[in-house]
PQR file with spaces between the fields and no chain letter, atoms N, CA, C, O and H, PARSE charges and radii, in Angstrom:
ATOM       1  N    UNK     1      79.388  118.432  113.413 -0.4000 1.5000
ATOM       2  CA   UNK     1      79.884  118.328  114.777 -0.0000 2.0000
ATOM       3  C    UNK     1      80.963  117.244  114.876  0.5500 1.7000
ATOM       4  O    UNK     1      81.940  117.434  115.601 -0.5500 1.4000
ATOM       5  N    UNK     2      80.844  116.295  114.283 -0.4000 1.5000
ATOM       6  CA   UNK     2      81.987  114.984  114.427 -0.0000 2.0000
ATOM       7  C    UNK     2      83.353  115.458  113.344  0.5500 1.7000
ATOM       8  O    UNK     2      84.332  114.716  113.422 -0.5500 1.4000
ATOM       9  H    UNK     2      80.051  116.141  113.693  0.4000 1.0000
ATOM      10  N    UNK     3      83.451  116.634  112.364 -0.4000 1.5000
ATOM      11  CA   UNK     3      84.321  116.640  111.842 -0.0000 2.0000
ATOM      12  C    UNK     3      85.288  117.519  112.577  0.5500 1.7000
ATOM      13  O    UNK     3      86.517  117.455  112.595 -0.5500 1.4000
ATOM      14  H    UNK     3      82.656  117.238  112.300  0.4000 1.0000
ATOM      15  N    UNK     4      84.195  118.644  113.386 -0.4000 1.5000
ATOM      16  CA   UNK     4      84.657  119.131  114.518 -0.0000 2.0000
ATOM      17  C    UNK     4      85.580  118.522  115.687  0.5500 1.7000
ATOM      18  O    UNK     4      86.720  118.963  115.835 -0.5500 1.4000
ATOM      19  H    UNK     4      83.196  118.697  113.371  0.4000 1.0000
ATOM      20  N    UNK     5      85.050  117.454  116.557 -0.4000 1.5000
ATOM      21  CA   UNK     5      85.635  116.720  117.656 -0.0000 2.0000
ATOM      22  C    UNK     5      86.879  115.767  116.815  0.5500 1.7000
ATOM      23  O    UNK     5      87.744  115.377  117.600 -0.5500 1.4000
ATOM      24  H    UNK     5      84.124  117.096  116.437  0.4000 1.0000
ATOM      25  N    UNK     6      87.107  115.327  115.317 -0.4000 1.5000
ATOM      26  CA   UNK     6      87.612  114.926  114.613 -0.0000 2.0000
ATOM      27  C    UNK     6      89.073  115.456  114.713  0.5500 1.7000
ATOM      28  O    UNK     6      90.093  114.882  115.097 -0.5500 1.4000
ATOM      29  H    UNK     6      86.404  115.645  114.679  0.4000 1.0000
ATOM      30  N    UNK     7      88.799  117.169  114.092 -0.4000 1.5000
ATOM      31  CA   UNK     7      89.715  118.097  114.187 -0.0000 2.0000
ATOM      32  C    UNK     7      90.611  118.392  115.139  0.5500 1.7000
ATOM      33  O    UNK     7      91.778  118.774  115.043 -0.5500 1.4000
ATOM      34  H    UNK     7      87.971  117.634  113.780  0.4000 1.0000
ATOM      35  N    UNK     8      89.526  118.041  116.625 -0.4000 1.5000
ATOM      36  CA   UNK     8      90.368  118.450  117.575 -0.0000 2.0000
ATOM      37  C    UNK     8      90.981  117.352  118.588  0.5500 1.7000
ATOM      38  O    UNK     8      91.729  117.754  119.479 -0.5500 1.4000
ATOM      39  H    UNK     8      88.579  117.731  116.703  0.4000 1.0000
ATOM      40  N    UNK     9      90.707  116.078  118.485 -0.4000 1.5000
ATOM      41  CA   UNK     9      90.807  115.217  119.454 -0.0000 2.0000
ATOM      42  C    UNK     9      91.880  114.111  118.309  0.5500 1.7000
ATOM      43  O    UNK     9      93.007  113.685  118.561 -0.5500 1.4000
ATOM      44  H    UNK     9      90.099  115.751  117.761  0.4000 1.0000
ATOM      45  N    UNK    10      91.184  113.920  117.256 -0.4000 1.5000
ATOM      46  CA   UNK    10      91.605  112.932  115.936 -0.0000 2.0000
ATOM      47  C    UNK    10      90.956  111.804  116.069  0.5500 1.7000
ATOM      48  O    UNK    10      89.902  111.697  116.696 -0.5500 1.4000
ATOM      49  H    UNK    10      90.269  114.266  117.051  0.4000 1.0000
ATOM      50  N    UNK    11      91.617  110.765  115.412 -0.4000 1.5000
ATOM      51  CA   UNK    11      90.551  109.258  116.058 -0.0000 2.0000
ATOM      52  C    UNK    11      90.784  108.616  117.353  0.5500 1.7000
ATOM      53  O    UNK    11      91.759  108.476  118.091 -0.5500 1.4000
ATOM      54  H    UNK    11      92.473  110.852  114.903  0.4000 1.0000
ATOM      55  N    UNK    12      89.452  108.246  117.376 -0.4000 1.5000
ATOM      56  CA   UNK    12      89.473  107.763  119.171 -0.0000 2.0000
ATOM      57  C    UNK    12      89.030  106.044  118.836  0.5500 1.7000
ATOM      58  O    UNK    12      89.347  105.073  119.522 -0.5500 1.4000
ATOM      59  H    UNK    12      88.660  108.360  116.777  0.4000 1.0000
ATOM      60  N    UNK    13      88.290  106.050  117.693 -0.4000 1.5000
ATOM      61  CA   UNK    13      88.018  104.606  117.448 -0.0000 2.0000
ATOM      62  C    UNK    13      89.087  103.704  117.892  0.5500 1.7000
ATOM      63  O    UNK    13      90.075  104.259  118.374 -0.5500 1.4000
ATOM      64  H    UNK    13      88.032  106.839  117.135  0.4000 1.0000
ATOM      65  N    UNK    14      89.087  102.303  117.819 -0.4000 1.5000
ATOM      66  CA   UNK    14      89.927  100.907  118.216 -0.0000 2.0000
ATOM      67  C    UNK    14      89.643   99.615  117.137  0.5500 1.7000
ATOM      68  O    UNK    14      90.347   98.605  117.127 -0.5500 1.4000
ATOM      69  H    UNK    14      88.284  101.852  117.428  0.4000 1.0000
ATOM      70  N    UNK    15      88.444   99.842  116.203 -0.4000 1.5000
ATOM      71  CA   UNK    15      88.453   99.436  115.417 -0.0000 2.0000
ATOM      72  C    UNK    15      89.323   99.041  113.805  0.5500 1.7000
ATOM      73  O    UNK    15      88.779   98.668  112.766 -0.5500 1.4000
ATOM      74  H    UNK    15      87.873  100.662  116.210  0.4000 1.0000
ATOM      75  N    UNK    16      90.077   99.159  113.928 -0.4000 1.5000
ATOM      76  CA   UNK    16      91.167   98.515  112.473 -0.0000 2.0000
ATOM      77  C    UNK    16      90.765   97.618  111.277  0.5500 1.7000
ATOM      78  O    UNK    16      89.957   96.690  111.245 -0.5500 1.4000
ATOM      79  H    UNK    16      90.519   99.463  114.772  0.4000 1.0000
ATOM      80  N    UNK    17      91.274   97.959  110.641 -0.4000 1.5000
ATOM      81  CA   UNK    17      91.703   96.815  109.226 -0.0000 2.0000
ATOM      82  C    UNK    17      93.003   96.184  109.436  0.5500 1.7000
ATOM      83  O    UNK    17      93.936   96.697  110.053 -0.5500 1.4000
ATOM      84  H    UNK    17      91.931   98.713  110.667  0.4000 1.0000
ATOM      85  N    UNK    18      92.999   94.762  108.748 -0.4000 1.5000
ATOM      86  CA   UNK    18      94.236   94.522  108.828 -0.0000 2.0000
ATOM      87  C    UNK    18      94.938   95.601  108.043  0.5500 1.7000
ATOM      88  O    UNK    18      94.425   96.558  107.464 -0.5500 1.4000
ATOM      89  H    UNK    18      92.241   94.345  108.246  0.4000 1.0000
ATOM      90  N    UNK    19      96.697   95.135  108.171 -0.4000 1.5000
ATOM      91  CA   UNK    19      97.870   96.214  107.799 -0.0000 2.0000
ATOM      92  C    UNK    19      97.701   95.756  106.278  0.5500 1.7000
ATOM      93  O    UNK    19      97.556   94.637  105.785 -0.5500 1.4000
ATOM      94  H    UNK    19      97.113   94.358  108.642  0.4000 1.0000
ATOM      95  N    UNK    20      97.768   96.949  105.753 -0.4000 1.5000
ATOM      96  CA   UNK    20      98.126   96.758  104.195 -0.0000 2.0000
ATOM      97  C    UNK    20      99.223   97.491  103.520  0.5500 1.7000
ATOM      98  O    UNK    20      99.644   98.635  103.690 -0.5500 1.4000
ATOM      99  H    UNK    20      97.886   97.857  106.154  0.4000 1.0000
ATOM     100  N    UNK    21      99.638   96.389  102.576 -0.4000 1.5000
ATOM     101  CA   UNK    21     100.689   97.442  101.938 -0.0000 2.0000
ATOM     102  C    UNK    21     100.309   97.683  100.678  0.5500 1.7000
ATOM     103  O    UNK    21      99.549   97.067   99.930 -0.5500 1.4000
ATOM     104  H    UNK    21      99.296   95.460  102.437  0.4000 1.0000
ATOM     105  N    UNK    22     101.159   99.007  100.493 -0.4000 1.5000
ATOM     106  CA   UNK    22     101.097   99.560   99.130 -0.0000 2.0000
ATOM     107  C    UNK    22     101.741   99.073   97.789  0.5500 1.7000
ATOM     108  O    UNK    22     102.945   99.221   97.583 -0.5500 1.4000
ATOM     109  H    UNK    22     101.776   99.507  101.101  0.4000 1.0000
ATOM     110  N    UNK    23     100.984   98.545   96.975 -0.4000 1.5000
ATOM     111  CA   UNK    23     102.191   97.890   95.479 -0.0000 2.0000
ATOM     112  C    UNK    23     102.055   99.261   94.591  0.5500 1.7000
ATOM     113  O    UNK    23     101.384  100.286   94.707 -0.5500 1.4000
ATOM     114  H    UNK    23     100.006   98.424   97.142  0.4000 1.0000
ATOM     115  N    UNK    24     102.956   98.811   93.711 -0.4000 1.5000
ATOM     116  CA   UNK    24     103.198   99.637   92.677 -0.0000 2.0000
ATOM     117  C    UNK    24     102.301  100.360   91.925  0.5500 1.7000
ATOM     118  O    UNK    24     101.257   99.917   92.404 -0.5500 1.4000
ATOM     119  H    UNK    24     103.501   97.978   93.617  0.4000 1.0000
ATOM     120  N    UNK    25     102.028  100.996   91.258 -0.4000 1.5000
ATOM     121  CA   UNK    25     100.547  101.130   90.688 -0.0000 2.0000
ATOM     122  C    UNK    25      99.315  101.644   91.473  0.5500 1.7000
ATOM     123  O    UNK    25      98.412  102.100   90.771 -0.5500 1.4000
ATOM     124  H    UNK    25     102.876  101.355   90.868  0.4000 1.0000
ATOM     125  N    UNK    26      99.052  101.645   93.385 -0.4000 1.5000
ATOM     126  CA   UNK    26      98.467  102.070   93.710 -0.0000 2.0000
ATOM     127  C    UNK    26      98.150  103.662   94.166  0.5500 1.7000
ATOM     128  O    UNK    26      99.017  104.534   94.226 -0.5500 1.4000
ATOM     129  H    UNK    26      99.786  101.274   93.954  0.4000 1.0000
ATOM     130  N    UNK    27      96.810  103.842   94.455 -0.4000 1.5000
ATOM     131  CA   UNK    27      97.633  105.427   94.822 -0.0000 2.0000
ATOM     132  C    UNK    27      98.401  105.578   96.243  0.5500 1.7000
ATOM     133  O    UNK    27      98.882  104.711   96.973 -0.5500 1.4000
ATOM     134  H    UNK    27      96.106  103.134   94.406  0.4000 1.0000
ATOM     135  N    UNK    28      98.333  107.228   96.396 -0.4000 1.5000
ATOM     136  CA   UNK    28      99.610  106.982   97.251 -0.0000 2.0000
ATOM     137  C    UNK    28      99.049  107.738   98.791  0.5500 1.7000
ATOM     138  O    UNK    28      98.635  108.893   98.888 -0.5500 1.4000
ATOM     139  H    UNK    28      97.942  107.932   95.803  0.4000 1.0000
ATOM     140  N    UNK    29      99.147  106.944   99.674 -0.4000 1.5000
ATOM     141  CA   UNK    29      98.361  107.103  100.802 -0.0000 2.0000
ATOM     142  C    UNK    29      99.709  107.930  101.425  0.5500 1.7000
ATOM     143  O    UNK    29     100.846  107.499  101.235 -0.5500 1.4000
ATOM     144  H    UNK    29      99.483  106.006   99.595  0.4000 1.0000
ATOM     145  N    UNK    30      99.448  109.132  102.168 -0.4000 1.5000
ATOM     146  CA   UNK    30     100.270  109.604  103.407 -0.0000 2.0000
ATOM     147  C    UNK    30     100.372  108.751  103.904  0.5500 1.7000
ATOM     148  O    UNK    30     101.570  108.516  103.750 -0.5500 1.4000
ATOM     149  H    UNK    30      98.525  109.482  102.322  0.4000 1.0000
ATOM     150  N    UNK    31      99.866  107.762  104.635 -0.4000 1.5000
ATOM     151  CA   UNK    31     100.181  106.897  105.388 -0.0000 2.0000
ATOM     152  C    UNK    31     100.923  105.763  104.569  0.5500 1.7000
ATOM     153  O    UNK    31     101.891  105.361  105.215 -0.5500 1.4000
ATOM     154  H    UNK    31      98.893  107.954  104.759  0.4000 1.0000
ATOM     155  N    UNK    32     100.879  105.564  104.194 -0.4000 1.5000
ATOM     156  CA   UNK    32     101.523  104.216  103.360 -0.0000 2.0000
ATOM     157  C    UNK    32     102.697  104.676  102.965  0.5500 1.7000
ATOM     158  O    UNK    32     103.579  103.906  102.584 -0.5500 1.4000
ATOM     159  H    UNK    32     100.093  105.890  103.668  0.4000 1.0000
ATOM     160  N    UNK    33     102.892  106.320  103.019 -0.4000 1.5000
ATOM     161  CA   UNK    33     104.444  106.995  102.471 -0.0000 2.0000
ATOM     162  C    UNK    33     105.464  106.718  103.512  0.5500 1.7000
ATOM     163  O    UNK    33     106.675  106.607  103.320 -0.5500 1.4000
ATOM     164  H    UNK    33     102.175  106.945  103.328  0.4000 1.0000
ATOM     165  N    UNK    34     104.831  106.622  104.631 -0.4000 1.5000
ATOM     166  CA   UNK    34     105.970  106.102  105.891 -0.0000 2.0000
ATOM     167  C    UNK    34     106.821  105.058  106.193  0.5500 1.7000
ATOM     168  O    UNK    34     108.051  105.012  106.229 -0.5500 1.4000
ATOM     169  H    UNK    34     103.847  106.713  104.787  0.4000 1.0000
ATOM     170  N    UNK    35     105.996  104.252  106.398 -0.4000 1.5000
ATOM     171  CA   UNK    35     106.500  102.790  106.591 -0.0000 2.0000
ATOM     172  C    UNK    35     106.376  101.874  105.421  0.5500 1.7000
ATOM     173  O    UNK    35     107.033  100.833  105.452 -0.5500 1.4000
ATOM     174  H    UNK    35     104.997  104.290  106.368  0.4000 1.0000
ATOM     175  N    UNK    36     105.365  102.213  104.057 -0.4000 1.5000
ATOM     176  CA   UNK    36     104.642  101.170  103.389 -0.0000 2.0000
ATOM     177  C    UNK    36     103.422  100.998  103.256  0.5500 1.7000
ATOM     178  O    UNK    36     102.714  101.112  102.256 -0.5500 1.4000
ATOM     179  H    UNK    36     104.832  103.058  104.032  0.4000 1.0000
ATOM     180  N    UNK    37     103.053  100.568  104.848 -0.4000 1.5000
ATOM     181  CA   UNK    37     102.310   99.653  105.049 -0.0000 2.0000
ATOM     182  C    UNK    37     101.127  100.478  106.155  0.5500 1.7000
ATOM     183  O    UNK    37     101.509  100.941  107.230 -0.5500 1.4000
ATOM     184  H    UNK    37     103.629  100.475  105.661  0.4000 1.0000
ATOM     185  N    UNK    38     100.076  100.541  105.824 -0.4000 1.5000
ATOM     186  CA   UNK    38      99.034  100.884  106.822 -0.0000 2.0000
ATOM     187  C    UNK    38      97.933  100.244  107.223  0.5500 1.7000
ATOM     188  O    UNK    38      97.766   99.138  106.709 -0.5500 1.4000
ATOM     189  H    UNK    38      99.766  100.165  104.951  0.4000 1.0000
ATOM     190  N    UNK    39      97.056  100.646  108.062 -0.4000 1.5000
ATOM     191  CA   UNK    39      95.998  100.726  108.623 -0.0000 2.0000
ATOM     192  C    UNK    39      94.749  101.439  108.250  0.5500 1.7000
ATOM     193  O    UNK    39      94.952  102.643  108.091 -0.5500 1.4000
ATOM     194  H    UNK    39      97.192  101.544  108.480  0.4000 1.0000
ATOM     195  N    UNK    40      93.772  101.143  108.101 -0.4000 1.5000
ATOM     196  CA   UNK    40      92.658  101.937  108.094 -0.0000 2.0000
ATOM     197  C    UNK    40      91.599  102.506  109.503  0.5500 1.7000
ATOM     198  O    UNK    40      91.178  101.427  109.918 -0.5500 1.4000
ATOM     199  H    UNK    40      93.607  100.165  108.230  0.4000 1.0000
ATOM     200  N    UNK    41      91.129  103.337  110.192 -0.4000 1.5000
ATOM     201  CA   UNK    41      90.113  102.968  110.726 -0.0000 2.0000
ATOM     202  C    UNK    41      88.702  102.644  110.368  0.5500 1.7000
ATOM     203  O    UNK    41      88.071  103.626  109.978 -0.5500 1.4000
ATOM     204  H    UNK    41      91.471  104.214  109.854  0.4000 1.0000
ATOM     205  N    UNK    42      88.090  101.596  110.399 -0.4000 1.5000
ATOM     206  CA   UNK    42      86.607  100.817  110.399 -0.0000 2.0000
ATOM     207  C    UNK    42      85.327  101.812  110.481  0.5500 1.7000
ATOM     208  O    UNK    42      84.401  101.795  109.669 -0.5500 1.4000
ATOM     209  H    UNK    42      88.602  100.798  110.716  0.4000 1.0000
ATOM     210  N    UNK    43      85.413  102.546  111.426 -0.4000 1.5000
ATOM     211  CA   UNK    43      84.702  103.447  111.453 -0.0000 2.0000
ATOM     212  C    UNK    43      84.699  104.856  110.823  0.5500 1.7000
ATOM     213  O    UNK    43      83.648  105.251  110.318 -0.5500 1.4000
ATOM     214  H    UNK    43      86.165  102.559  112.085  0.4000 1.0000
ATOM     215  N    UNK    44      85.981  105.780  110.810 -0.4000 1.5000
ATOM     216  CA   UNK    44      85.961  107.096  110.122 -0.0000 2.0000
ATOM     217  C    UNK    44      86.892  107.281  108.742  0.5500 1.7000
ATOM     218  O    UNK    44      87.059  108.195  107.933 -0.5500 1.4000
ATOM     219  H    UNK    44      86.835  105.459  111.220  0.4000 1.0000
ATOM     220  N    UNK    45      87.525  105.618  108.945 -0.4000 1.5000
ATOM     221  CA   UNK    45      88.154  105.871  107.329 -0.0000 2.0000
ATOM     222  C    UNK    45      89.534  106.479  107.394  0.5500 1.7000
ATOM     223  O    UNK    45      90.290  106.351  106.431 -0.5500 1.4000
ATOM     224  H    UNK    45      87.390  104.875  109.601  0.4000 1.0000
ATOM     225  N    UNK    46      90.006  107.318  108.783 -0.4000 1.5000
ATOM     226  CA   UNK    46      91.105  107.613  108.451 -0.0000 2.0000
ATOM     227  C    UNK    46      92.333  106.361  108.316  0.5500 1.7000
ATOM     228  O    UNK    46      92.016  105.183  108.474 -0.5500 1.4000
ATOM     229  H    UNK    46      89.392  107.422  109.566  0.4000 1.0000
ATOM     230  N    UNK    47      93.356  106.656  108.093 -0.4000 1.5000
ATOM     231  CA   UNK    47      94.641  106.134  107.583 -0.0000 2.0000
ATOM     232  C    UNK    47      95.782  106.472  108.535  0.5500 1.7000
ATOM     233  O    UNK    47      95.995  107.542  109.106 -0.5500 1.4000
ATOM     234  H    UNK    47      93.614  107.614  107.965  0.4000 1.0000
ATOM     235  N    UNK    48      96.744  104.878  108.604 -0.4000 1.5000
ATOM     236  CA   UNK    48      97.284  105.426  109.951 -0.0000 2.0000
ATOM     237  C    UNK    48      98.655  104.222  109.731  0.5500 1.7000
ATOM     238  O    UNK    48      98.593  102.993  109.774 -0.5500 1.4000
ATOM     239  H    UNK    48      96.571  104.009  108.140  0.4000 1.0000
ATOM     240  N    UNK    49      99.584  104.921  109.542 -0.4000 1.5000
ATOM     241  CA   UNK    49     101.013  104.277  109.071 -0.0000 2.0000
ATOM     242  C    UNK    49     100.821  102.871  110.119  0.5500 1.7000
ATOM     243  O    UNK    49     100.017  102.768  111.045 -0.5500 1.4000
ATOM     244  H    UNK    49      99.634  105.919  109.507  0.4000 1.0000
ATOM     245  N    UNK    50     101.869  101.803  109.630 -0.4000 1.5000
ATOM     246  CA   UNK    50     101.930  100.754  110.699 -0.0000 2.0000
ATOM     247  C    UNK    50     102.912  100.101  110.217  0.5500 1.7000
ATOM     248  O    UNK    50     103.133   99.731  109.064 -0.5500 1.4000
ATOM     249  H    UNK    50     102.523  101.887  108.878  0.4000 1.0000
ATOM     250  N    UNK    51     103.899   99.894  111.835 -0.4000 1.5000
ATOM     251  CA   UNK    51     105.099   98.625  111.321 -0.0000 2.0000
ATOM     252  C    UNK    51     104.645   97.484  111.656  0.5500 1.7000
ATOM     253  O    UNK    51     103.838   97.221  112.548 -0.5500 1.4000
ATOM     254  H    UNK    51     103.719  100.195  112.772  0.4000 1.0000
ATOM     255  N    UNK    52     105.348   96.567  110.687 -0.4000 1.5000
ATOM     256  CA   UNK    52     105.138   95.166  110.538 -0.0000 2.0000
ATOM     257  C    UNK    52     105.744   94.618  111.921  0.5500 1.7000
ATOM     258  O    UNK    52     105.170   93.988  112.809 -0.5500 1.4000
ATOM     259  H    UNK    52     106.003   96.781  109.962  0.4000 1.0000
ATOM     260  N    UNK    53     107.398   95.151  111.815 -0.4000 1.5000
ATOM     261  CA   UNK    53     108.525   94.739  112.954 -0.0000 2.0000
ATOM     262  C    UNK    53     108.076   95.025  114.168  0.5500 1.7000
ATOM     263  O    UNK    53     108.347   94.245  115.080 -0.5500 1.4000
ATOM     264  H    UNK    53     107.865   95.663  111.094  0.4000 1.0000
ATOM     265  N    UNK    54     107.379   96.079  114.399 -0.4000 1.5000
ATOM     266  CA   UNK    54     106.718   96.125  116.004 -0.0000 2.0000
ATOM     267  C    UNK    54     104.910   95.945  116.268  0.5500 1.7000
ATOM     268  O    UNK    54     104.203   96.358  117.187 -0.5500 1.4000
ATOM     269  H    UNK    54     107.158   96.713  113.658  0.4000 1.0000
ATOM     270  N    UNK    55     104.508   94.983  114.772 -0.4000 1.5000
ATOM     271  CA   UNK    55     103.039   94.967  114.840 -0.0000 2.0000
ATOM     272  C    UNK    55     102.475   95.976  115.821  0.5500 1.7000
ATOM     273  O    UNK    55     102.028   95.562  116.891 -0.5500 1.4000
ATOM     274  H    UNK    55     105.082   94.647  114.026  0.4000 1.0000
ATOM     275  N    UNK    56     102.460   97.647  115.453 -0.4000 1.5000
ATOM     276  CA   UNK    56     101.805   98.352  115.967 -0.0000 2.0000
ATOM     277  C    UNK    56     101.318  100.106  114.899  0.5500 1.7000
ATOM     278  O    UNK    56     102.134  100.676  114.174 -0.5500 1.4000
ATOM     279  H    UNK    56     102.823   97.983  114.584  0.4000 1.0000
ATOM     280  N    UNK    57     100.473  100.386  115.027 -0.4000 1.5000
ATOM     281  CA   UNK    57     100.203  101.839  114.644 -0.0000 2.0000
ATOM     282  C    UNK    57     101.678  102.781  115.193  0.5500 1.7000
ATOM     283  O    UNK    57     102.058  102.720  116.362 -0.5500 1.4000
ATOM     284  H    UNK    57      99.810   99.923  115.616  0.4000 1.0000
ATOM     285  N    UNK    58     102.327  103.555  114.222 -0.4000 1.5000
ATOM     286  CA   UNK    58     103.212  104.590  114.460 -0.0000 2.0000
ATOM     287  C    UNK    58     102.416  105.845  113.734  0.5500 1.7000
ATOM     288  O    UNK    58     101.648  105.924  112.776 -0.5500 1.4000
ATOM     289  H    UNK    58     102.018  103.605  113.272  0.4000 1.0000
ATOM     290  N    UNK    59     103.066  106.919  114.805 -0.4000 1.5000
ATOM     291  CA   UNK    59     102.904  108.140  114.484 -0.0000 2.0000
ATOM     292  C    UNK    59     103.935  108.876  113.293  0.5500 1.7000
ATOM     293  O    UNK    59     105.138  108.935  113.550 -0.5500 1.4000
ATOM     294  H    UNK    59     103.690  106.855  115.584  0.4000 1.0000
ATOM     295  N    UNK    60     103.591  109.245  112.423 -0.4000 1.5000
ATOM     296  CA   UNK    60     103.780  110.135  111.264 -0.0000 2.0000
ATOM     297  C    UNK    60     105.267  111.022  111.664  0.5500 1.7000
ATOM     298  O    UNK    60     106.325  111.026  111.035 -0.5500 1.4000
ATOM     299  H    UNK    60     102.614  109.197  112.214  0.4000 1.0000
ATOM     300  N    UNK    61     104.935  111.704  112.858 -0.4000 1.5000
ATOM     301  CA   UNK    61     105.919  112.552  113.270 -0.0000 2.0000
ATOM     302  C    UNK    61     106.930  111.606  114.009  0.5500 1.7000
ATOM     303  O    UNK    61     107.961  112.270  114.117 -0.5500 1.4000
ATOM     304  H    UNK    61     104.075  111.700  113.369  0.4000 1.0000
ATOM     305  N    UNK    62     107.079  110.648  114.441 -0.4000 1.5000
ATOM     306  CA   UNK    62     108.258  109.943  115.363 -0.0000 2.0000
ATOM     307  C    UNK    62     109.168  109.807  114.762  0.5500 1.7000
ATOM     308  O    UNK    62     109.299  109.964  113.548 -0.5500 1.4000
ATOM     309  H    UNK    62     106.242  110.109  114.353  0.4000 1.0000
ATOM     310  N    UNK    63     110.175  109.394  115.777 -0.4000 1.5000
ATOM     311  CA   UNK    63     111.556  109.382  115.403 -0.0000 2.0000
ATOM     312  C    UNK    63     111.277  107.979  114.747  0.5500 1.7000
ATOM     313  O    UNK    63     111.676  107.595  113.647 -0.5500 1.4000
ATOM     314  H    UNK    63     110.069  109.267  116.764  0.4000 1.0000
ATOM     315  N    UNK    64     110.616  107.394  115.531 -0.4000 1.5000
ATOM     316  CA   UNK    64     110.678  105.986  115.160 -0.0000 2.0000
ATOM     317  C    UNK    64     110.260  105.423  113.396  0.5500 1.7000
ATOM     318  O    UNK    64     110.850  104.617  112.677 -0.5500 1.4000
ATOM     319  H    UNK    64     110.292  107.706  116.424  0.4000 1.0000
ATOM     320  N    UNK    65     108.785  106.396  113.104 -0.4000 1.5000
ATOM     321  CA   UNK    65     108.643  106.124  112.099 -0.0000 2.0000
ATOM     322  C    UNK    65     109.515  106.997  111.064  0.5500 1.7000
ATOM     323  O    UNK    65     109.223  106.681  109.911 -0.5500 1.4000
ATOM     324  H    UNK    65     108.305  107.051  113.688  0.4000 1.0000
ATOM     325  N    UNK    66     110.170  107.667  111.110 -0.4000 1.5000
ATOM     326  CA   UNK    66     111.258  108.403  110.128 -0.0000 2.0000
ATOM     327  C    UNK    66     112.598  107.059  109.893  0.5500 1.7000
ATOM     328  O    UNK    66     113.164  106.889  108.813 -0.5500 1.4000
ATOM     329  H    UNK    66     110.406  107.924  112.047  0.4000 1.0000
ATOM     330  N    UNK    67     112.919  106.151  111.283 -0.4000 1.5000
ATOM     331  CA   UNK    67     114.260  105.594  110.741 -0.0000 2.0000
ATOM     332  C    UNK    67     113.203  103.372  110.178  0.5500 1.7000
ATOM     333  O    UNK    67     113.464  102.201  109.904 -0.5500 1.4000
ATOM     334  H    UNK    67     112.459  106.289  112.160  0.4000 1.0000
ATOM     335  N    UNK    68     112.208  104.245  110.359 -0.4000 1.5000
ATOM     336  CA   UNK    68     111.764  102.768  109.946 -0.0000 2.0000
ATOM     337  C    UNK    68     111.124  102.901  108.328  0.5500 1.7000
ATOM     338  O    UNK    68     110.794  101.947  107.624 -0.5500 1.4000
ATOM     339  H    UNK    68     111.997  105.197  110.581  0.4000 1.0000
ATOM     340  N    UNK    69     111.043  104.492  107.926 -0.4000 1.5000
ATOM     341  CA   UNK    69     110.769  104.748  106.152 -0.0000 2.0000
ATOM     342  C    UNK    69     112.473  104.816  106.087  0.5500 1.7000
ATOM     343  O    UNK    69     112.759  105.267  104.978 -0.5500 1.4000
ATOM     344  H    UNK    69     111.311  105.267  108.498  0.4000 1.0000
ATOM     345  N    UNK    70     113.362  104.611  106.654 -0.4000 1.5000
ATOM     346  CA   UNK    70     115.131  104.982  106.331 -0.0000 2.0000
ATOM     347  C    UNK    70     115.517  103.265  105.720  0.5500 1.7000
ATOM     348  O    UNK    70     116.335  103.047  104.826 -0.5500 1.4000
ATOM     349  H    UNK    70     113.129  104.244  107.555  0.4000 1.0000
ATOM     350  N    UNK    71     114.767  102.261  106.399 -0.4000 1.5000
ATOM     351  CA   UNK    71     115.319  101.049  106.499 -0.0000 2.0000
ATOM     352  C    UNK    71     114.500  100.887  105.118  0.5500 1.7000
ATOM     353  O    UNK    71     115.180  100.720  104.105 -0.5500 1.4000
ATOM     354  H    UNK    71     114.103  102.439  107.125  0.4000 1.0000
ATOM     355  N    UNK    72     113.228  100.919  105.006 -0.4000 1.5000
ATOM     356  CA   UNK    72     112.554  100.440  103.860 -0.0000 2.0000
ATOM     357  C    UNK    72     112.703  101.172  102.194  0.5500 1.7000
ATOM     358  O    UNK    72     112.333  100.782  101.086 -0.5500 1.4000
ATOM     359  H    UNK    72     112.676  101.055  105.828  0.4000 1.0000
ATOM     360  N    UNK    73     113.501  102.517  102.716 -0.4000 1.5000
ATOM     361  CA   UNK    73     114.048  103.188  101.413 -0.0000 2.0000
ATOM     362  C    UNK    73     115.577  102.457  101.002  0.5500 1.7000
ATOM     363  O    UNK    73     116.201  102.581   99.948 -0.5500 1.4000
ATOM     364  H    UNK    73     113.803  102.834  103.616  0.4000 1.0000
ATOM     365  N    UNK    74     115.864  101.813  101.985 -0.4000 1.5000
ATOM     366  CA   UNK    74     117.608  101.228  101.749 -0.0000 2.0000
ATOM     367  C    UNK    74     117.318   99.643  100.710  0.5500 1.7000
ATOM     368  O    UNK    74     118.274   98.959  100.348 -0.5500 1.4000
ATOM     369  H    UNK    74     115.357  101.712  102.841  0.4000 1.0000
C-alpha cells in the first residue's frame, strides 16, 4: 500500500540528510547526475537533487536544475 501512495503522490516526508556530493569513484545517483550534489529522504530513502547556491531541493525536470548541471559541467 505505501509503494502504492508512493507512486502516486511521491514523497511527502520533511525529513532530510544533509546535502551530499558525489566524488569520483562513487556510484552514480540520478540525483547526484543533476546538480552533483543531493539529498536523501530519512524516512523512504528516496534521492532528491539539491543546490548548494540556493540551499534548496530542485526538481529533476526544471529549467532551473538543467542550467545549474550547465554551470557545474563548464
Amino acid at each position: 500500500m505505501a509503494n502504492l501512495m508512493e507512486m502516486l503522490f511521491g514523497c511527502w516526508h520533511s525529513n532530510y540528510s544533509f546535502p551530499l556530493t558525489r566524488r569520483r569513484g562513487q556510484r552514480k545517483s540520478p540525483a547526484a547526475a543533476v546538480t552533483g550534489t543531493y539529498v536523501v529522504c530519512l524516512e523512504c530513502g528516496k534521492e532528491f537533487p539539491y543546490d548548494w547556491h540556493e540551499m534548496k531541493i530542485v526538481s529533476a525536470q526544471s529549467e532551473h536544475a538543467e542550467a545549474i548541471a550547465a554551470k557545474v559541467a563548464a
